[in-house]
N, C-alpha and C positions, 0 to 999 in steps of 0.2 A: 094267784087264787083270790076269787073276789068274798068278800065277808059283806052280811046284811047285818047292822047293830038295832038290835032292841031297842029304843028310842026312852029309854028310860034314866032320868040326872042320877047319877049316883056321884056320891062327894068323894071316891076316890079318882072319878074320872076328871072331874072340875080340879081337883087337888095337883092332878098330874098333867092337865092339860096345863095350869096353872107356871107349873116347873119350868115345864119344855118349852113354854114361850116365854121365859124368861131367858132359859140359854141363846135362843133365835137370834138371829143377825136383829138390830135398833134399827126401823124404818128410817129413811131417809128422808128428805125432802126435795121437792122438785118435780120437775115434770117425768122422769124417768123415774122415780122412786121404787126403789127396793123394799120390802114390805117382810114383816118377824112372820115365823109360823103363826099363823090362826091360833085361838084359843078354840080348843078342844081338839084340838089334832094328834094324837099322841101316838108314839112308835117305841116296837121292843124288838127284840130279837129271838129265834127260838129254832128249833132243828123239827121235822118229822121221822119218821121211820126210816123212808127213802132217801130223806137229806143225808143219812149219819154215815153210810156206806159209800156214799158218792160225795160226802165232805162237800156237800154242800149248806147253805143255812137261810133262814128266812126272812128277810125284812120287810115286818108287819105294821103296816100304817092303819091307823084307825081316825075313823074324820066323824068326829060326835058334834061337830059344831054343825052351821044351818046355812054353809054353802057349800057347793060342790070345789073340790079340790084337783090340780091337775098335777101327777107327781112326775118331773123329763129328766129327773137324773138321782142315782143314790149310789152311796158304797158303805161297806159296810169296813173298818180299816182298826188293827189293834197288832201292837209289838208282839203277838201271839203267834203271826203270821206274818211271810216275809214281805206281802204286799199287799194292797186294799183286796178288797170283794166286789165286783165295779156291777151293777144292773145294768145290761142293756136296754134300755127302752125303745119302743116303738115310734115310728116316726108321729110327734105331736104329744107323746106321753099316757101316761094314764088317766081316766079322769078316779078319782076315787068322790062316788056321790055322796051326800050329806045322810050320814047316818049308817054309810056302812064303810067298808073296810079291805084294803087288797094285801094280799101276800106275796113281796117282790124276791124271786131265789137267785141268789147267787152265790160263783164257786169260789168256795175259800182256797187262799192259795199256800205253798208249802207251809209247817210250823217253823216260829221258829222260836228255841230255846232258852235264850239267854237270861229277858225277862222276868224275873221273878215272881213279880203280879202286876201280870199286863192288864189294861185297862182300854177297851173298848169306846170306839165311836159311831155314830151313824153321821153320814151327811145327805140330807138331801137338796135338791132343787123342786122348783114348784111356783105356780101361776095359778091364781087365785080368779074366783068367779068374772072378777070384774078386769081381768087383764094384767093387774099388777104379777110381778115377778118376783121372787127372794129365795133366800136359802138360809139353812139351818146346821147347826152342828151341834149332835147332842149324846149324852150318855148314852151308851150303846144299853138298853134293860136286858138283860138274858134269861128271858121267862122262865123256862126252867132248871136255869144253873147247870146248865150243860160245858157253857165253853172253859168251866176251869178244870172238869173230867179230860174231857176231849182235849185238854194241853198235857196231863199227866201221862195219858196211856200213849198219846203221838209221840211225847219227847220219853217215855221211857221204850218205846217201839225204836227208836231210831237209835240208843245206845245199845239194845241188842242188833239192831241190824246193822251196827257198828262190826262186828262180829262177823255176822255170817246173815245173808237172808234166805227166807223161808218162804217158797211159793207152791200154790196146788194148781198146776196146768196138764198136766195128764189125767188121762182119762180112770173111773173107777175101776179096780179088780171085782171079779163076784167071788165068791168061794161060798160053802155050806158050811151051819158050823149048827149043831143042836135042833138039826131038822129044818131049821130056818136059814135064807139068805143071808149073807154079810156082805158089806162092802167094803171094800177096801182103797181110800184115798191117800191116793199117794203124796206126801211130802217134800217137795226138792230142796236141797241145804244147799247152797251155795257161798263156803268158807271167803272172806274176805284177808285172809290173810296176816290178820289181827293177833297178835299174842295175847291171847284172849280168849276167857269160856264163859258161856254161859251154862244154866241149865232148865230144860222143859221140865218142868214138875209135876204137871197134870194136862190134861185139856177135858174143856167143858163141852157136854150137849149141845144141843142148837134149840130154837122152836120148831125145826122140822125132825131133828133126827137125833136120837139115841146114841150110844156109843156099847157097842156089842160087848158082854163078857162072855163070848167064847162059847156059853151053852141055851143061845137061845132068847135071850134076856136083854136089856138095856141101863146101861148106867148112866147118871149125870156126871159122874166125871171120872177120869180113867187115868189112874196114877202114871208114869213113864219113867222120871227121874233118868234125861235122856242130856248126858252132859255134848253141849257141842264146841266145839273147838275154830277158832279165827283161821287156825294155820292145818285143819285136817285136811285133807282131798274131799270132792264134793261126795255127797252121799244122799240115803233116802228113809225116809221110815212112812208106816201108812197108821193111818187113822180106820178104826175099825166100825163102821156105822150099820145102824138097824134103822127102820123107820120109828120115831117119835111118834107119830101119829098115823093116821089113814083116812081119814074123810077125803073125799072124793075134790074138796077145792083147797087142798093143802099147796098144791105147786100151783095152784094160779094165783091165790092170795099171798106167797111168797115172798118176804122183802130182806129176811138176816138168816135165814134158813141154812145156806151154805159157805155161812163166814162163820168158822173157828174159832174158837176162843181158846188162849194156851196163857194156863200160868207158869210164870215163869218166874227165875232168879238169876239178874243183870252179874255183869262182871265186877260190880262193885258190892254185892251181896243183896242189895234190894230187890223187895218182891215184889211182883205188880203183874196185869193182865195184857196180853196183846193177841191182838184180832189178823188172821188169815182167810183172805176171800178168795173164793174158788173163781180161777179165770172161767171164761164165755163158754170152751170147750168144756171143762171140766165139770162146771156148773150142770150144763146139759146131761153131758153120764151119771151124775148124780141124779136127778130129774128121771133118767129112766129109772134106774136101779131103785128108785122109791118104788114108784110106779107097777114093776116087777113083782120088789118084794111084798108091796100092800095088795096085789090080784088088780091093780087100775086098770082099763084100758089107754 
């Protein structure tokens, strides 16, 4: 995604352009010479809406200095995760022009836990107005403090799905309940065989949908105290939804709508949140069943 920058000095940009080309590879000398980032080049890191579901993230270069920059390689790489975050680029690279700014997305790869406070890099490559070529390696910024959430909720997701995991791939139930539709999304447990419980303690609304109390109405969160067990037989339970809203561009503007939110308590007593996204099918039944319940065409 390309960015156009306001052309205006500000001393936190000079400050931090300042930084970044201090970490930068030392130019060399010679006829091939390697060359530090520019001054005023600066890059942070950051998630959108769409990134967070598809675990993807964003490495945002900004080029405030007064020649055009060409960016042929980046990763984004931290003990958070089990291997880098690689950009593919296009053959010749990006140009990022003088004064504005791109946003290069790439997929993050599995978490991984061990780390305590893992610590973030960016690397890029890049080739400057006049042909020179260098590379840089520098603090990964995480505009806004997202990657130490997103290591909490992964790594405590993956000690309950130590357990048993929990997927929504069938399709909605309807039933009536207080004059009004319900839906009803089904749950799938699938015990891992763990001597081991957890338990669901609630689940949360969505920004599309409500969660039915049975006469009519919509709750933001819907107690269960639903203990699951590592070594049960598979099982199922459903999630009971209302529409949240109804304006007519609710399922086109859609991006967290059908991803779940369940609080829960791990097998070691700790509390904490974790997210279940409705697969492609399921997604879809949902998507009517709004549609239905709000009169959409």
């Amino acid at each position: 995604m390309r960015r156009i920058l306001h052309r205006v000095p500000l001393l936190a940009v000079a400050l931090s352009a300042t930084l970044l080309a201090s970490c930068a590879s030392a130019p060399d000398t010679g006829e091939n010479a390697s060359v530090g980032l520019p001054a005023g080049v600066t890059v942070d890191v950051y998630q959108t809406r769409t990134d967070l579901p598809a675990r993807k993230l964003e490495i945002a270069i900004t080029n405030a200095s007064d020649e055009d920059l060409t960016v042929t390689g980046a990763e984004f790489a931290s003990p958070q995760f089990v291997a880098p975050a690689v950009w593919t680029p296009r053959p010749g690279g990006t140009v990022i022009r003088a004064g504005a700014g791109v946003d290069l997305p790439v997929q993050l790869a599995e978490p991984a836990c061990d780390e305590p406070a893992p610590a973030g890099l960016v690397r890029i490559r890049f080739t400057t107005a006049d042909g020179r070529t260098g590379s840089a390696e520098l603090p990964a910024v995480d505009r806004y403090d997202r990657l130490p959430g997103m290591r909490t909720e992964e790594c405590f997701a993956i000690a309950v799905g130590d357990v048993a995991s929990l997927t929504i791939d069938e399709p909605v139930r309807v039933e009536s309940a207080g004059g009004a539709l319900v839906g009803l999304v089904p749950v799938t447990v699938s015990p891992t065989g763990a001597k081991a419980t957890f338990t669901i303690d609630a689940i949360e609304d969505t920004v599309l949908l409500g969660l039915s109390d049975g006469r009519g109405g919509a709750l933001e969160s819907l107690p269960l105290a639903l203990e699951i067990s590592g070594s049960a037989p598979p099982s199922s339970f459903e999630i009971p939804i209302v529409p949240g809203r109804c304006d007519p561009h609710a399922i086109a503007e859609d991006k967290q709508g059908t991803i779940f939110i369940l609080q829960v308590t791990a097998p070691d007593g700790t509390t904490g949140r974790m997210r279940i996204a409705a697969a492609p099918s399921a997604r879809a039944s949902i998507y009517e069943f709004f549609a239905a319940a709000c009169g959409l065409p």
